[in-house]
C-alpha positions in Angstrom: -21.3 -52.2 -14.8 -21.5 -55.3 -16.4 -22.2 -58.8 -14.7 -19.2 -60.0 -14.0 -17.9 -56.9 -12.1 -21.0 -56.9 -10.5 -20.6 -60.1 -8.8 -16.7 -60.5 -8.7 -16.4 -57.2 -6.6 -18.7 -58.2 -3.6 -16.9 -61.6 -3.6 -13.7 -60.3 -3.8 -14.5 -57.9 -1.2 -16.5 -60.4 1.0 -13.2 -61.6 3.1 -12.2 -58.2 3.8 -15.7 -57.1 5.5 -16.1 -60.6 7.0 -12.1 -60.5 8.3 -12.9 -56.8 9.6 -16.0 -57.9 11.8 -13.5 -60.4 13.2 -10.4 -58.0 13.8 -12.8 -55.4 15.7 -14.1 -58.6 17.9 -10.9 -59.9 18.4 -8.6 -57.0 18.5 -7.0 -57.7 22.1 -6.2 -61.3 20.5 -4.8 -60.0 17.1 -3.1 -57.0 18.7 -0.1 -60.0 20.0 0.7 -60.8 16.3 0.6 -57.1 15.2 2.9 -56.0 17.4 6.1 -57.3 15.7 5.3 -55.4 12.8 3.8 -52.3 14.8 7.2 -51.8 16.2 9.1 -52.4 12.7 6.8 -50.2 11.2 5.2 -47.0 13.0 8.6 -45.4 13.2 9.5 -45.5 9.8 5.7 -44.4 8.8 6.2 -41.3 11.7 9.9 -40.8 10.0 8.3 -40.4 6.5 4.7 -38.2 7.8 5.9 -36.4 10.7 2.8 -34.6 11.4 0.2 -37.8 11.1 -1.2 -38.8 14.0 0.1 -42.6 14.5 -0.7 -44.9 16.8 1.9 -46.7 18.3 -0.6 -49.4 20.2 -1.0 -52.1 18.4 -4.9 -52.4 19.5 -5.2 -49.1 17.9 -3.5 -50.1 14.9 -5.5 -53.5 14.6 -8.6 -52.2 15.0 -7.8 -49.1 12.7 -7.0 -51.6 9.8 -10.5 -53.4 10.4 -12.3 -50.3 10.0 -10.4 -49.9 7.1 -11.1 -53.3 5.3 -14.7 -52.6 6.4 -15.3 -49.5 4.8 -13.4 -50.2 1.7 -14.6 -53.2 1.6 -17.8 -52.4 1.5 -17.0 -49.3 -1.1 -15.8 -52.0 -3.1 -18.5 -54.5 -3.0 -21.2 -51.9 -3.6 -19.5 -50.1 -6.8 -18.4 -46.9 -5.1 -14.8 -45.7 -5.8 -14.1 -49.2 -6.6 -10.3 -48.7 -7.9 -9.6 -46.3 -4.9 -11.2 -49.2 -2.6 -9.4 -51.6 -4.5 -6.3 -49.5 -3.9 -6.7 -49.6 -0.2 -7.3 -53.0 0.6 -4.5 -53.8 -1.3 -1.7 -51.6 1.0 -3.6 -52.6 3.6 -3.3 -56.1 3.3 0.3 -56.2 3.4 0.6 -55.0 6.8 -2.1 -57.6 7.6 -0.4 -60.9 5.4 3.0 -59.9 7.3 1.1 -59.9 10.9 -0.8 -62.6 11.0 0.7 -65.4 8.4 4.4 -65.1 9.2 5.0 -68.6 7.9 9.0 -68.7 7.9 8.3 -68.1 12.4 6.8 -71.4 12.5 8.7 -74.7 13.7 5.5 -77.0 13.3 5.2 -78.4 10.1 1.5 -78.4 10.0 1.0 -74.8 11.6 3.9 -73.6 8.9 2.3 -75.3 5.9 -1.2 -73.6 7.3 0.3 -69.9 7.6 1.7 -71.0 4.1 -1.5 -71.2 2.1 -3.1 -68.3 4.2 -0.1 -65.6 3.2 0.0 -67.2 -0.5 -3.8 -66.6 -0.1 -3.7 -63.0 0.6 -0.9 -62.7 -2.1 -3.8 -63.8 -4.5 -6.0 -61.8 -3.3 -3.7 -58.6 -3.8 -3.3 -59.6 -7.5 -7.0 -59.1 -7.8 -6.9 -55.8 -5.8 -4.2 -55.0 -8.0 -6.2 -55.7 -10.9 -9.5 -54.2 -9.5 -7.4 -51.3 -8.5 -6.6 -50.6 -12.7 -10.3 -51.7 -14.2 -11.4 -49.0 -15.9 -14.9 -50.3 -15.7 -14.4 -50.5 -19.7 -14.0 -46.6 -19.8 -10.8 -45.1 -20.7 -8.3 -44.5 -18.2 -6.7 -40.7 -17.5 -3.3 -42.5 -19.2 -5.1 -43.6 -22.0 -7.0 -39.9 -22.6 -3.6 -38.0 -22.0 -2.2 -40.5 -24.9 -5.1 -39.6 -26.7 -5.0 -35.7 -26.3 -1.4 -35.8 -27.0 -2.0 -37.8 -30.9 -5.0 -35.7 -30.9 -3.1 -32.5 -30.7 0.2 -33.6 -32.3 -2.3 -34.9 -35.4 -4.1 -31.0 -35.5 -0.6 -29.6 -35.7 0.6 -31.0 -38.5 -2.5 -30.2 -40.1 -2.3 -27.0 -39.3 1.6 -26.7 -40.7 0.3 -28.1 -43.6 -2.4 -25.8 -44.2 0.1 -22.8 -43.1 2.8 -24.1 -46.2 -0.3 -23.9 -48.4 -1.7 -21.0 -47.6 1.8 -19.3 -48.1 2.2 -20.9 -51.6 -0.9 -18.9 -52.6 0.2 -15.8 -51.2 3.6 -16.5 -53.0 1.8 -17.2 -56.1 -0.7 -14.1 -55.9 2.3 -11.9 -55.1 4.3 -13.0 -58.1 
């Protein structure tokens, strides 16, 4: 791992651990601001996985996302699965950003301009999930091997076909 993912990951997954402690804390106080988006959407998640257990109380579902940022959070900081982590955090924040920073509800200036930077906030930090979600850690990727394997293979073929048109030219000849 070289240095700079070495210290970028723990930072970048610093909020999420340090936001998680908070959500478990404060769950009964959060649960109030998830509950507009609980409602929008638990059904269409029980629509799409009919057999997954879903919460409908949005206590349940706030706390359940803390966990969440918490262990992948910390998978992320420490270097294990970091793209999967990565991944995660990164669906998991949009349910978060559209609970708790819902900027365009606000009728105070100030309080609107603060959800503001705090939802354009966690935009920017889903870039870098995004982003963290695709490093390779300087290995190649399984798209990058399966382009590979395919030039590879297309590359031995026509060397084979080319060997094959040979060979029967010198059969030809030895016939003749």
């Amino acid at each position: 791992m070289t240095v700079s993912r070495l210290i970028a990951r723990p930072m970048l997954a610093s909020m999420f651990v340090v936001g998680g402690i908070n959500a478990l804390k404060n769950a009964d106080a959060l649960a109030a601001k998830a509950q507009p988006v609980a409602d929008r959407f638990v059904p269409v998640a029980q629509k799409a996985v009919p057999q997954a257990p879903i919460p409908t109380n949005a206590v349940t579902l706030v706390r359940l996302n803390a966990v969440t940022h918490i262990a992948a959070g910390l998978a992320l900081a420490t270097g294990r699965a970091p793209r999967l982590a990565s991944t995660v955090l990164a669906a998991s924040l949009v349910p978060t950003t559209l609970a708790g920073h819902r900027f365009w509800e606000e009728s105070d200036p100030a309080a609107k301009g603060n959800q503001q930077v705090h939802f354009f906030k966690n935009v920017s930090m889903m870039g870098g999930l995004l982003l963290a979600g695709v490093d390779t850690d300087g290995k190649p990727g399984l798209a990058w091997r399966a382009r590979r394997a395919a030039s590879d293979a297309k590359r031995e073929a026509r060397q084979l076909a080319k060997d094959a048109r040979r060979e029967a030219r010198l059969a030809k000849a030895q016939l003749t």
